[in-house]
N, C-alpha and C positions, 0 to 999 in steps of 0.2 A: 556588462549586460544590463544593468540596474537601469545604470543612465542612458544608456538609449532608449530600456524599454522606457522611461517616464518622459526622455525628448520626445519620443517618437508618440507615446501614447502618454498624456496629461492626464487622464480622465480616468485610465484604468483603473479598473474596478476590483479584476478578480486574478487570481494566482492561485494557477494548476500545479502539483507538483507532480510531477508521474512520469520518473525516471525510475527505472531500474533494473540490476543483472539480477540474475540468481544463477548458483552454480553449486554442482556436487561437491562438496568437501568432506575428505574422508580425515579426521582427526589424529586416525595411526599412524599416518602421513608425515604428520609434524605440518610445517608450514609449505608442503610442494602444492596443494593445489588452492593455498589462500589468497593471494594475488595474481594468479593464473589471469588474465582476461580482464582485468577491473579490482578495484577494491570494492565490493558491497556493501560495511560501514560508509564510507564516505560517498556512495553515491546513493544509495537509499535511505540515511538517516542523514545524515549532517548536513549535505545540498539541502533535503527539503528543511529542515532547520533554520540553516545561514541563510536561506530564501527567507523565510517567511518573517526574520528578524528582520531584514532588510527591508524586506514590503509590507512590513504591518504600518508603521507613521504614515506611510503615505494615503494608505489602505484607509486608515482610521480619517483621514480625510474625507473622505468620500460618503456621499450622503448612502450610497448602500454600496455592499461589498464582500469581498467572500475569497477565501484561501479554503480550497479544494485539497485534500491529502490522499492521494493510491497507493493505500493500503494492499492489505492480501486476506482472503479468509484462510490463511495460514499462519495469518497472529494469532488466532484464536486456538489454533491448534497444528503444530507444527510439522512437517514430514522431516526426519531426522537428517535424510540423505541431504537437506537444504538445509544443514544449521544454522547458518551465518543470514542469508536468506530470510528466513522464518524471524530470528530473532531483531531482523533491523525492521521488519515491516509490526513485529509486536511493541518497538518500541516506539517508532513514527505514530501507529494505534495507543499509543500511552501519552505520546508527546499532543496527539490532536485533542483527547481530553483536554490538558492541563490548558492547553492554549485558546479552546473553546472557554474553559475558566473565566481565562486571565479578561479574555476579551468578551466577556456577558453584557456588558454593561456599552457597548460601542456600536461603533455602523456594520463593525466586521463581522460575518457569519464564517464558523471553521465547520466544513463538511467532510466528512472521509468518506471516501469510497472503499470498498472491501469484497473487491470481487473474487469471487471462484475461479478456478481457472480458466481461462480465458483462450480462442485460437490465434495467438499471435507469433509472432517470433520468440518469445522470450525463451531462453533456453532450449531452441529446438536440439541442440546436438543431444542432452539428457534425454529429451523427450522420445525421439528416434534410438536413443542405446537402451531405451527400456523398453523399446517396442510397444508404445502408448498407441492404441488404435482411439481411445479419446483422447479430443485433443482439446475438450473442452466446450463453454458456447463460443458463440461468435460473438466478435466486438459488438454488433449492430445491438444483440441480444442485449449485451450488459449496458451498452448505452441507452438503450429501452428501459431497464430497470432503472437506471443513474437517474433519467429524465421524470420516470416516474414519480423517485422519490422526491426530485425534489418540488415536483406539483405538490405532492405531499407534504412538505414542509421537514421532511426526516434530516436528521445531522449525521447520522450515520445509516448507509445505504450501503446493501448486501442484496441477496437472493435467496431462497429459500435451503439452499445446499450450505452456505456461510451462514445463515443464522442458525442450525442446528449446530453449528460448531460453534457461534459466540452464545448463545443460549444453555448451552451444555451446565448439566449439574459435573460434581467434584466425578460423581462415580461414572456418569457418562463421557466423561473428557478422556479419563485412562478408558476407557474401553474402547472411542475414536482412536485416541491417539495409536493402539495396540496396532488397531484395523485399520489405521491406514499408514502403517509401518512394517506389515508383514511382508511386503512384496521388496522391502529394502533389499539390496544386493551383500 
């Protein structure tokens, strides 16, 4: 995929990464519903990872440029019932730090996106077994906010629902965290 994308496009600029599953894993399980469907380590942390090492030389090429990360406002604060889920998108949110760091001083800009939930596909079979009458905003929505920020110049872009969760003091976080884990099964 590398080398096509760079035959096909020379010039690119920017690298999206915004793949990913999420799925219930229930722990007392042991490992029956950890590779059920996907593995979500390796598709939501390590792809955007092995992407972005792959496309940063080329990237740093380029007179402007920019590696995109979709994130989750459930790095910030996680629903238990998503553990695996929760913890790859808190670390891809740790990884776009380190890697906005790295790359301060170059043409590349690292952005995360860190949307609330969202009406897509992702996990509808969960979403339907809990009987979720929200379903979330709509893509257009969170692309309105995406676009927003980045007239604004923000490296990290949320919505007013996710920045109460990455804003949170110590004692507000266990009190989130409590309330939006009371409806766990």
């Amino acid at each position: 995929m590398y080398e096509w994308a760079l035959k096909e496009y020379p010039n690119l600029n920017v690298l999206v990464n915004n793949a990913g599953i999420q799925k219930e894993i229930d722990f007392k399980k042991g490992t029956e519903d950890l590779f059920v469907d996907g593995d979500e380590i390796e598709l939501n942390f390590q792809a955007p990872v092995h992407l972005s090492a792959l496309f940063t030389p080329h990237l740093m090429k380029q007179p402007e440029a920019a590696i995109v990360q979709v994130t989750s406002g459930l790095a910030f604060n996680p629903l238990a019932v998503y553990p695996v889920y929760c913890a790859t998108k808190a670390a891809l949110h740790s990884f776009s730090l380190t890697l906005r760091h790295q790359l301060r001083d170059t043409s590349v800009e690292v952005i995360e996106m860190a949307p609330p939930m969202v009406d897509t596909g992702l996990n509808q079979k969960s979403r339907d077994k809990q009987g979720l009458t929200y379903r979330g905003i709509s893509s257009e929505e969170y692309v309105q906010y995406f676009l927003d920020g980045l007239k604004e110049g923000k490296q990290e872009i949320t919505n007013e629902r996710v920045e109460g969760l990455r804003d949170a003091t110590r004692a507000d976080y266990d009190r989130l965290f409590e309330q939006m884990n009371t409806q766990e099964n």
